[in-house]
C-alpha positions as CSV (number, residue, x, y, z in Angstrom):
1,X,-33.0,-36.8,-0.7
2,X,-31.1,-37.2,2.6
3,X,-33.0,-38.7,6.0
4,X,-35.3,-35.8,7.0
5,X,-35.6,-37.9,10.8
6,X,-31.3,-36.7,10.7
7,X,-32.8,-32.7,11.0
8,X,-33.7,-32.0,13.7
9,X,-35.1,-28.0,14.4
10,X,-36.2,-26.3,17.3
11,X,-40.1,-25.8,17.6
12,X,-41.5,-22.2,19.3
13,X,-44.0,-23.6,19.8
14,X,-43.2,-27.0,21.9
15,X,-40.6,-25.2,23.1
16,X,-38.1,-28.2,21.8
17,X,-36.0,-29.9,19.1
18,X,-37.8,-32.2,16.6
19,X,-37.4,-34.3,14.2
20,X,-38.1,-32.3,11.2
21,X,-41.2,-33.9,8.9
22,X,-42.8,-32.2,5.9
23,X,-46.7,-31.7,5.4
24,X,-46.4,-33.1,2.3
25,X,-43.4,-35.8,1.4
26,X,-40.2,-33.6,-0.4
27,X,-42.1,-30.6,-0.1
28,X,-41.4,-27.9,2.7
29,X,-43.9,-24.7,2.6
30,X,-41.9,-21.8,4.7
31,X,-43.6,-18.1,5.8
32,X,-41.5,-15.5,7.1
33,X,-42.6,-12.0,8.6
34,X,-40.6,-9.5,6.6
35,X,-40.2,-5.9,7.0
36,X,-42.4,-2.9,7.3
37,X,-41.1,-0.9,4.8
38,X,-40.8,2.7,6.5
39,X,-37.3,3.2,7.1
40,X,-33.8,1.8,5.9
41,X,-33.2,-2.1,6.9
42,X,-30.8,-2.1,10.3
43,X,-28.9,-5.5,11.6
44,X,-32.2,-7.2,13.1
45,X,-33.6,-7.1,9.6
46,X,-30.6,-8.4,8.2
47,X,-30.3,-11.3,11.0
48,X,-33.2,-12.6,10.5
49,X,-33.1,-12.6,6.8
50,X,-29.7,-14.5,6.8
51,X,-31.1,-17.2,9.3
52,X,-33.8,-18.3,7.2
53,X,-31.5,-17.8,3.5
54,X,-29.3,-20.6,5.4
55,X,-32.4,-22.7,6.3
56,X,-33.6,-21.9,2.7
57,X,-31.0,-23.2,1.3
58,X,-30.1,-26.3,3.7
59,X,-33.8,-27.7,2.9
60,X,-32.5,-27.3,-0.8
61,X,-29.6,-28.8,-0.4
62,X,-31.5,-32.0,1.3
63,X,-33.5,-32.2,-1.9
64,X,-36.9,-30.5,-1.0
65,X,-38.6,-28.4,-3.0
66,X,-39.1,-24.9,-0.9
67,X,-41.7,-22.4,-1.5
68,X,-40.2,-19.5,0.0
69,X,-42.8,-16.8,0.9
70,X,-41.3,-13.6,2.4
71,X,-44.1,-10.6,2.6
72,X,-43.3,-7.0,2.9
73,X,-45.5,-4.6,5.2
74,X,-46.3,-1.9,2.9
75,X,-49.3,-0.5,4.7
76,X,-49.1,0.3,8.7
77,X,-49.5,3.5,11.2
78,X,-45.6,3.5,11.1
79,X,-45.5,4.3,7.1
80,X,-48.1,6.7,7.0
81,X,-46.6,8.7,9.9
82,X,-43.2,8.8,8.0
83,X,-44.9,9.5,4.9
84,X,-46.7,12.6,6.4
85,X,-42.9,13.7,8.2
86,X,-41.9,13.9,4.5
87,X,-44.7,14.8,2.6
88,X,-44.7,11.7,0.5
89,X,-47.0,9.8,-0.4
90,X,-47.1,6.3,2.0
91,X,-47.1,3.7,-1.0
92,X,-44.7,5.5,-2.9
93,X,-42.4,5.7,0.4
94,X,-42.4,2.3,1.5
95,X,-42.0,1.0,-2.5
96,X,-39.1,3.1,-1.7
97,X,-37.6,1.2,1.0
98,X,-39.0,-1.4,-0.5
99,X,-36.3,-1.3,-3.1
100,X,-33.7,-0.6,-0.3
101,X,-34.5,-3.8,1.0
102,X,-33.9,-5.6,-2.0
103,X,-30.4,-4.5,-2.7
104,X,-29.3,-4.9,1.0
105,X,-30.4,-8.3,0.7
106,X,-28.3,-9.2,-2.7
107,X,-25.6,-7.3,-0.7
108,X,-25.8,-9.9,2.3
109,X,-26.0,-12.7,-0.9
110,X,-29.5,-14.2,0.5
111,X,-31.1,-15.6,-2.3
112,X,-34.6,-14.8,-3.6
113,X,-38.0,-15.8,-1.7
114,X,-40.1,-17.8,-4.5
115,X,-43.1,-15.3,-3.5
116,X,-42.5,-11.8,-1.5
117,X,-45.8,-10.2,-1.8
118,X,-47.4,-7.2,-0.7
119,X,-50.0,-6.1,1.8
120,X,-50.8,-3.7,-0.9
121,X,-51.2,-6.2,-3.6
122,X,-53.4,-8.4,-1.2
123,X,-56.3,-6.6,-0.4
124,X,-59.2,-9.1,-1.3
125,X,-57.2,-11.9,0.2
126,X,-57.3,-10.1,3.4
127,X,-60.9,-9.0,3.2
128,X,-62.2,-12.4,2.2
129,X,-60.1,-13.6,5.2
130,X,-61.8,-11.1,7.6
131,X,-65.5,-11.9,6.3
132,X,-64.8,-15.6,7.4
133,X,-64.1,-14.9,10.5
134,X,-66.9,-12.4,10.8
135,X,-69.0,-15.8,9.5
136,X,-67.2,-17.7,12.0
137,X,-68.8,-15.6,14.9
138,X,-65.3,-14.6,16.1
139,X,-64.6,-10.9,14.8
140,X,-67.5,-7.5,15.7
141,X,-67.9,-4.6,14.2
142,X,-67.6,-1.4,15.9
143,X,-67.8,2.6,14.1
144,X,-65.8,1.1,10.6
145,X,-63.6,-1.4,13.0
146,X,-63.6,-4.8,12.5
147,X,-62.2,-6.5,16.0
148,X,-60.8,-10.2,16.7
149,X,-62.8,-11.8,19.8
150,X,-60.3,-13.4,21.4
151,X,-62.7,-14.9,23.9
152,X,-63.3,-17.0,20.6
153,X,-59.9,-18.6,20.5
154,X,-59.6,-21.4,23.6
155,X,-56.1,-22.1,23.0
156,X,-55.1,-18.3,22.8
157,X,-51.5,-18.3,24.7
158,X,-50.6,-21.3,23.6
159,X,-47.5,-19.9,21.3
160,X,-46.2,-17.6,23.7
161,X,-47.4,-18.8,27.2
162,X,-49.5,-15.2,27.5
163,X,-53.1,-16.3,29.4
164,X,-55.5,-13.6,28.6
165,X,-56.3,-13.0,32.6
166,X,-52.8,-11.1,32.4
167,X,-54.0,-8.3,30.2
168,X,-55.5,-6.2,32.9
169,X,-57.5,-3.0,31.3
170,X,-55.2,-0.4,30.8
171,X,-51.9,-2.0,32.1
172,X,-49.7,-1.9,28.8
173,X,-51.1,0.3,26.3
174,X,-54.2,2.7,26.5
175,X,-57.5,0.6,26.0
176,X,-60.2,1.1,23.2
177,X,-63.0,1.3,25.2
178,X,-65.1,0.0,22.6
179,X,-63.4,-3.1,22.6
180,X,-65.1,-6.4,24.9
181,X,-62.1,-7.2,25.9
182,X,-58.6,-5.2,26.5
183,X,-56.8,-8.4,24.3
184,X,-59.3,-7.8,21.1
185,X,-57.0,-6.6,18.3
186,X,-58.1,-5.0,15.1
187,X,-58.8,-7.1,11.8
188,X,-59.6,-3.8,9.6
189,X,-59.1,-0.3,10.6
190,X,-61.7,2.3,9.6
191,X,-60.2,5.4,7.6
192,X,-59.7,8.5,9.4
193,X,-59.9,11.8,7.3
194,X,-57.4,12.4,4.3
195,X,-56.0,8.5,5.2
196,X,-55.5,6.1,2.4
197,X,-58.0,3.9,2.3
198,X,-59.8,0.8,0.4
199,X,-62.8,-0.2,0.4
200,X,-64.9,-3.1,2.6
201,X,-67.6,-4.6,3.6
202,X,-67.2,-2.4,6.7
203,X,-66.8,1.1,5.2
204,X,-63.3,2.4,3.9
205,X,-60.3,1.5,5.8
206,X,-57.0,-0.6,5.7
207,X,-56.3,-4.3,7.4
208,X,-54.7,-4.7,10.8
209,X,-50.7,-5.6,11.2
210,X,-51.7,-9.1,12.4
211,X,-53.8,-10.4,9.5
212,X,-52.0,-9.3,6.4
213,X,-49.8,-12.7,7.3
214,X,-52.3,-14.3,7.9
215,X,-54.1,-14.3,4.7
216,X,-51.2,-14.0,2.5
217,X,-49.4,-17.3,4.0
218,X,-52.7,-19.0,3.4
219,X,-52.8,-17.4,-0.3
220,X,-49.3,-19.1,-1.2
221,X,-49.2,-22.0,0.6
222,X,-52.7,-22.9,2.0
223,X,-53.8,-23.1,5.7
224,X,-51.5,-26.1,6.3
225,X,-47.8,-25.5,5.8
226,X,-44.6,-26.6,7.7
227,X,-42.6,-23.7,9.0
228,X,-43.4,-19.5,9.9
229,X,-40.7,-18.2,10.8
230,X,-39.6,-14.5,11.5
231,X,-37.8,-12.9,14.8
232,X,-38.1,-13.9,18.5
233,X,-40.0,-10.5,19.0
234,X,-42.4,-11.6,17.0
235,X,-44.1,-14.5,18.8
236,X,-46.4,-11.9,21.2
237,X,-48.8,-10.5,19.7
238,X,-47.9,-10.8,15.8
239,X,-47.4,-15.2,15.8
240,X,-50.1,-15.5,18.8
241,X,-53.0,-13.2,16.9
242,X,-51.9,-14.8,13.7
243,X,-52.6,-18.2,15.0
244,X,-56.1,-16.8,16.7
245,X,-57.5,-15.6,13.7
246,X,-56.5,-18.4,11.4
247,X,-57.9,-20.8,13.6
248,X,-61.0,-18.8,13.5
249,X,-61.0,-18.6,9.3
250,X,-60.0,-22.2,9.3
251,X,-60.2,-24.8,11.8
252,X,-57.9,-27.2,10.6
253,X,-55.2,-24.6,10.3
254,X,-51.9,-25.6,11.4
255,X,-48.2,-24.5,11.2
256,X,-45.9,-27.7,11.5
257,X,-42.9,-25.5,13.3
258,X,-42.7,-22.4,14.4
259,X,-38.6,-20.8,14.2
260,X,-37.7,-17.9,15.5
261,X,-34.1,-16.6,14.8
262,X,-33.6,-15.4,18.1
263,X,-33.0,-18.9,19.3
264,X,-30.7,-19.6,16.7
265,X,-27.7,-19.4,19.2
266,X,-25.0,-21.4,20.7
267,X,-24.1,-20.7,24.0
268,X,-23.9,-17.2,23.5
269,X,-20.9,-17.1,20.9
270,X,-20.5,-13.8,19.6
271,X,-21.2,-13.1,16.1
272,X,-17.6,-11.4,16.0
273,X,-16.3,-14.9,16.5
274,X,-17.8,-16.8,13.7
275,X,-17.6,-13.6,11.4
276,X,-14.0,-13.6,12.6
277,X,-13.8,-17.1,11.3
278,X,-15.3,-16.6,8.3
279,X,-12.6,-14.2,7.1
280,X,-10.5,-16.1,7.8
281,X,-11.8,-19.0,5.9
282,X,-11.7,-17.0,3.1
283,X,-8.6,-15.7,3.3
284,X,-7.1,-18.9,3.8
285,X,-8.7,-20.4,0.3
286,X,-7.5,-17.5,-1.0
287,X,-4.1,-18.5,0.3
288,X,-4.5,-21.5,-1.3
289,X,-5.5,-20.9,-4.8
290,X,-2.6,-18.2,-4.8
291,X,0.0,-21.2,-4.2
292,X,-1.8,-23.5,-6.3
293,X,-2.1,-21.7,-9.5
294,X,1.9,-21.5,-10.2
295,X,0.9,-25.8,-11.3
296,X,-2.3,-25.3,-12.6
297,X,-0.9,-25.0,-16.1
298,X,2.4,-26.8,-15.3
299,X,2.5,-29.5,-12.9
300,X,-0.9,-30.5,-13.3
301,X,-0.6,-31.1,-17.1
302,X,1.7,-34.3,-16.2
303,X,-0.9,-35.8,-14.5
304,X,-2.6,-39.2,-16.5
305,X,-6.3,-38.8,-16.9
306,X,-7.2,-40.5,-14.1
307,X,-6.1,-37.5,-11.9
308,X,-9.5,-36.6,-11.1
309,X,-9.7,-40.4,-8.9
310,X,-8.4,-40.4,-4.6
311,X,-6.1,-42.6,-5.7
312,X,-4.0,-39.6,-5.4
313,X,-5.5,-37.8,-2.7
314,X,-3.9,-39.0,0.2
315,X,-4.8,-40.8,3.3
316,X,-5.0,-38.4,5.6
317,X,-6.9,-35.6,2.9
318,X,-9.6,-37.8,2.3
319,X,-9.9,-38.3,6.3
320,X,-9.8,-34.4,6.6
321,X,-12.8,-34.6,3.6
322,X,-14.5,-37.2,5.8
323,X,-14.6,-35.6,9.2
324,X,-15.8,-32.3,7.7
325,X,-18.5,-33.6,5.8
326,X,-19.6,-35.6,9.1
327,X,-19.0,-32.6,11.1
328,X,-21.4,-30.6,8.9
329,X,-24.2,-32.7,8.2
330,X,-23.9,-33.4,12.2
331,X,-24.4,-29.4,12.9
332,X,-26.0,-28.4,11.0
333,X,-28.9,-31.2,11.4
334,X,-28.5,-29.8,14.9
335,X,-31.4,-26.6,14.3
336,X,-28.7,-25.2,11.9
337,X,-26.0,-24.8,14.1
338,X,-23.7,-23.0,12.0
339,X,-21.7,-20.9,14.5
340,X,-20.3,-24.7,15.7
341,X,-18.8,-25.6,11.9
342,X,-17.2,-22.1,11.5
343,X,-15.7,-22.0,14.7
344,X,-14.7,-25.7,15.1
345,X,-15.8,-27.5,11.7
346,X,-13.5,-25.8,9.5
347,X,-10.4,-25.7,11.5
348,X,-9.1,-29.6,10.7
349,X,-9.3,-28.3,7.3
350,X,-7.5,-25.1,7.4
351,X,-4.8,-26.7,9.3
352,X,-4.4,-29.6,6.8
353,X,-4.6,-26.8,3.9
354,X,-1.9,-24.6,5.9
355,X,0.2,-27.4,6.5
356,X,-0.1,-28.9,3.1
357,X,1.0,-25.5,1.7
358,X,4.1,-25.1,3.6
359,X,4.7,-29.0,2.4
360,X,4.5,-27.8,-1.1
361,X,6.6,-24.8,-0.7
362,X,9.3,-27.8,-0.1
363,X,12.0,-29.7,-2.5
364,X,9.8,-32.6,-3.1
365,X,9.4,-36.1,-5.7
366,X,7.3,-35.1,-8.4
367,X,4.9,-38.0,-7.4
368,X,4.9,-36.5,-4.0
369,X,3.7,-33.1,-5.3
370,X,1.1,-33.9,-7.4
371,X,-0.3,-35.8,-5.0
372,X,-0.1,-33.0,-2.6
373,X,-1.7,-30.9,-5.2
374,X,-4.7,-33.1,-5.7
375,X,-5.4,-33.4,-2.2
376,X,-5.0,-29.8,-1.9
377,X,-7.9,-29.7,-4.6
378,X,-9.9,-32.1,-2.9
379,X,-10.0,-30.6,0.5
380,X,-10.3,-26.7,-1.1
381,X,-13.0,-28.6,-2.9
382,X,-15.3,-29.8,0.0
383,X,-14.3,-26.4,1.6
384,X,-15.9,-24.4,-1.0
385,X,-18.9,-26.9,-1.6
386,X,-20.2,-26.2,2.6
387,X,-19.6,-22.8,1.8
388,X,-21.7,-22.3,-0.7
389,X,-24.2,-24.2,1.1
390,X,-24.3,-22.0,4.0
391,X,-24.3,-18.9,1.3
392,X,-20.9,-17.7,2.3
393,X,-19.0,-18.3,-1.5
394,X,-20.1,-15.8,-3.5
395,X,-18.4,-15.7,-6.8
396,X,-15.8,-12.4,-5.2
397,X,-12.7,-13.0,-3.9
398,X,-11.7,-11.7,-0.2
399,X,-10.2,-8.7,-1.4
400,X,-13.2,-8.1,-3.9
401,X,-15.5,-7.9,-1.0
402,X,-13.4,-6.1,0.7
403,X,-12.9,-3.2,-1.7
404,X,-17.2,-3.3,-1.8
405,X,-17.3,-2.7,1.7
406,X,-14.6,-0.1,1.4
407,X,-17.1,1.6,-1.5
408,X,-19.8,1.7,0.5
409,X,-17.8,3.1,3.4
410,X,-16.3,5.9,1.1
411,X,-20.3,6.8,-0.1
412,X,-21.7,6.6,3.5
413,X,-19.2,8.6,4.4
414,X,-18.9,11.1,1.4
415,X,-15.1,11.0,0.7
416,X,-13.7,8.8,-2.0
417,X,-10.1,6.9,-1.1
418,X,-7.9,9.9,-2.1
419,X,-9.5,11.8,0.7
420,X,-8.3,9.4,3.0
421,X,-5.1,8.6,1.4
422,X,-4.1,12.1,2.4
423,X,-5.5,12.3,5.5
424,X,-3.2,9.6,6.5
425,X,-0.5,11.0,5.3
426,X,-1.3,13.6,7.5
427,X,-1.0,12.0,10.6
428,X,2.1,9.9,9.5
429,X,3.5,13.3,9.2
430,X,1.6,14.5,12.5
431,X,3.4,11.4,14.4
432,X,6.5,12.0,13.0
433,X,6.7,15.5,14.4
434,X,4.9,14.8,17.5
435,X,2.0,16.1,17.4
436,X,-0.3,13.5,18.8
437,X,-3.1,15.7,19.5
438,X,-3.8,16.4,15.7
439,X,-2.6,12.5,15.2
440,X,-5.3,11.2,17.4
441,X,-8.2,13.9,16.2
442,X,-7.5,12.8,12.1
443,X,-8.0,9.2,13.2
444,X,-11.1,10.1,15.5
445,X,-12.8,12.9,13.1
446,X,-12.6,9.2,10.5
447,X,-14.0,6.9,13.0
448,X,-16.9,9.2,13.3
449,X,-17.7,8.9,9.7
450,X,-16.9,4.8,9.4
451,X,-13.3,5.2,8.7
452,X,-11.2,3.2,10.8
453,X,-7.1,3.7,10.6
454,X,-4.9,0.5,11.6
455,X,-1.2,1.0,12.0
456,X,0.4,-2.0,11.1
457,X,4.3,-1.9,11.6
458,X,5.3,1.3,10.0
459,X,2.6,1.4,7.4
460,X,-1.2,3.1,7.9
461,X,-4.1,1.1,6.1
462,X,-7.5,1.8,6.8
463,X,-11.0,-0.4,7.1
464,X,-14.4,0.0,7.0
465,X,-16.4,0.3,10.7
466,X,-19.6,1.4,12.3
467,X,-19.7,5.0,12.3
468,X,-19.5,6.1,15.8
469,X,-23.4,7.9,16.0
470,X,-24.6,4.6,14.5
471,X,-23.3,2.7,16.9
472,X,-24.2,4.9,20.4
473,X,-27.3,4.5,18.5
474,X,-27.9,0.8,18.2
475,X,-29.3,-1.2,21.1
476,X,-29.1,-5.0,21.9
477,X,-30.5,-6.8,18.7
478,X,-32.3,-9.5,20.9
479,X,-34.1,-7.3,23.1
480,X,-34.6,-3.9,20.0
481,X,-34.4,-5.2,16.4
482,X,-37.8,-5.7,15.8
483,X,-37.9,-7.8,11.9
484,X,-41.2,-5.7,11.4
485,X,-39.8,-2.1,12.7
């Protein structure tokens, strides 16, 4: 296992980096907030499921053994609302989305939580979770209600810097006036009529948003675990009540680090750039297995056995190997600062593989080439190993997850290729008689729908985009994309 003091991760909570140290030696226990499953996933969701897929597997790759428990919401206000705007019933709805979820995430290649349980599923977890702190002195019941005290929790604030003498009656959201104090949150909801219910101690009713994580992080990995994690919108109320209540089921509750994506910046670098990057990464090992595969089968074969040592790779491949594993291990023990290595990691390495293909294209000695060849290998090598780290080498080529995105384009859009094929044609033949107006409409009526048109020289080829309602739609994902919404 590497030197856990080397990781270093940024703490909500302490509001700093630190050195990362597990509960329990070469074991990490990790909670995230998933969705509430009422609608289709939108880029918040997807940010925050990407951040901690990356932090999954980077405490892999260390050697730890991860339990990986990401819950979905399946019960809430929000579903049953949506439920009655459709007439559908709310748990088949948000299995529904449920599903959805799923598939988006094997689209965005995160890999599978060990657990992802249900509220649904965790109903006597919850209960026995609410009955404690009832025990506890810390929770009343009021009509079929059951209500957190939060007079009851001293350190209450101490997550998101919130001091209960700042939640004046009335100030935020209408106040329950049964409630001893505006900050008391609900544990268990009584049922109204026609409702889906279950049953309690407390008369029929479903749990509160803030508990369900509660109870089901203690289910899988006990009241003392090393990282929850979810989005920054997430830290008032949802982390603070969570932490409240816990503490009140459980005194010796405690969460090691607290991460919230939203501080998973670096210096406010787009994500554009680093996607940017990405491609081309990509394109750029794509690049090079074209060139290389000419002497897989022919150059390569005159090679001795002992190809496979660095005695061939030379001098300055192995120094290109050396600074990018140095460079990685360096960011990303930095709270995972992976915008740095595919903006500035990476590029000694595409240059050395760019440069080292135009070498190859040359009249060269044999020996020359094969050793430019095995370096080539070497350095495509370490390239693809960080990759598939960071979960960014999926077994497609560029142009295979391309055409995907193109598919899903086509389908969200309800044309297939043809369709646009001729529509371009079109406007080629709308430019060439100039007619601009219908030129410019054809490529706006396609933006519209996600289709993008790109003239490059005298040829037409077109990408996927965000279709142009989506986007007037979408709001700042910091400040809007709520990972439970």
């Amino acid at each position: 296992m590497a030197n856990e003091e080397e990781f270093r991760v940024y703490n909500s909570m302490t509001q700093q980096k630190e050195i990362f140290k597990t509960h329990e030696p070469g074991r990490v226990g990790m909670y995230v907030c998933g969705v509430t499953a009422y609608d289709l996933s939108h880029l918040g969701h997807a940010r925050a499921a990407v951040n901690f897929d990356v932090l999954f597997r980077y405490l892999q790759h260390l050697g730890y053994q991860v339990t990986y428990v990401r819950n979905f919401t399946d019960v809430d206000d929000k579903i049953f609302r949506r439920a009655n705007e459709l007439g559908e019933e709310p748990l088949s709805l948000s299995n529904r989305f449920c599903e959805e979820y799923l598939v988006d995430m094997a689209d965005l290649q995160c890999l599978t939580p060990t657990h992802q349980p249900r509220v649904s599923d965790h109903m006597e977890q919850i209960k026995d979770m609410i009955t404690q702190i009832i025990n506890n002195d810390c929770a009343y019941l009021v009509d079929g209600d059951v209500f957190f005290a939060v007079d009851k929790s001293p350190n209450y604030g101490q997550l998101s810097g919130q001091k209960l003498e700042n939640h004046r009656a009335g100030e935020r959201v209408a106040v329950d006036s049964r409630k001893r104090n505006p900050a008391d949150f609900a544990l268990w909801k009584g049922a109204k009529p026609g409702e889906l219910s279950w049953d309690s101690p407390w008369g029929p009713g479903r749990p509160g948003w803030h508990i369900e994580c509660s109870a089901m992080s203690a289910h899988y990995l006990s009241f003392r675990f090393d990282i929850h994690g979810g989005g920054i919108d997430l830290i008032f109320p949802h982390h603070e009540n969570e932490i409240a209540q816990t503490c009140a089921a459980c005194q010796e509750s405690r969460v090691s680090y607290w991460m919230h994506n939203g501080h998973v910046t670096n210096n406010n670098e787009k994500m554009s750039k680093s996607l940017g990057n990405f491609f081309t990464i990509r394109e750029t090992l794509q690049d090079c297995e074209d060139a290389l595969s000419p002497f897989q089968e022919g150059s390569l074969k005159e090679v001795p056995e002992q190809k496979g040592k660095t005695a061939r790779v030379t001098s300055a491949a192995q120094e290109c190997i050396s600074n990018l594993r140095s460079e990685f291990q360096t960011k990303m023990s930095d709270d995972l600062n992976t915008a740095q290595i595919l903006t500035v990691a990476f590029q000694e390495a595409l240059k050395f593989i760019n440069s080292s293909l135009n070498t190859l294209k040359k009249k060269q000695p044999k020996q020359q080439q094969l050793s430019m060849i095995e370096s080539l290998i070497a350095v495509e090598k370490e390239v693809k190993e960080v990759l598939n780290i960071l979960g960014l080498l999926s077994s497609s080529t560029y142009l295979e997850v391309l055409e995907q995105l193109k598919d899903k384009a086509l389908k969200r859009a309800g044309l297939v290729e043809n369709d646009v094929l001729h529509l371009i044609e079109e406007r080629t033949l709308a430019r060439k008689n100039k007619d601009f107006s219908k030129s410019d409409q054809i490529r706006a009526d396609l933006t519209v729908k996600g289709i993008a048109l790109m003239d490059v020289g005298d040829e037409t080829i077109w990408r996927p985009c965000v279709p142009v309602e989506q986007e007037r739609n979408a709001l700042p994902v910091e400040q809007t994309a709520s990972t439970t919404d």
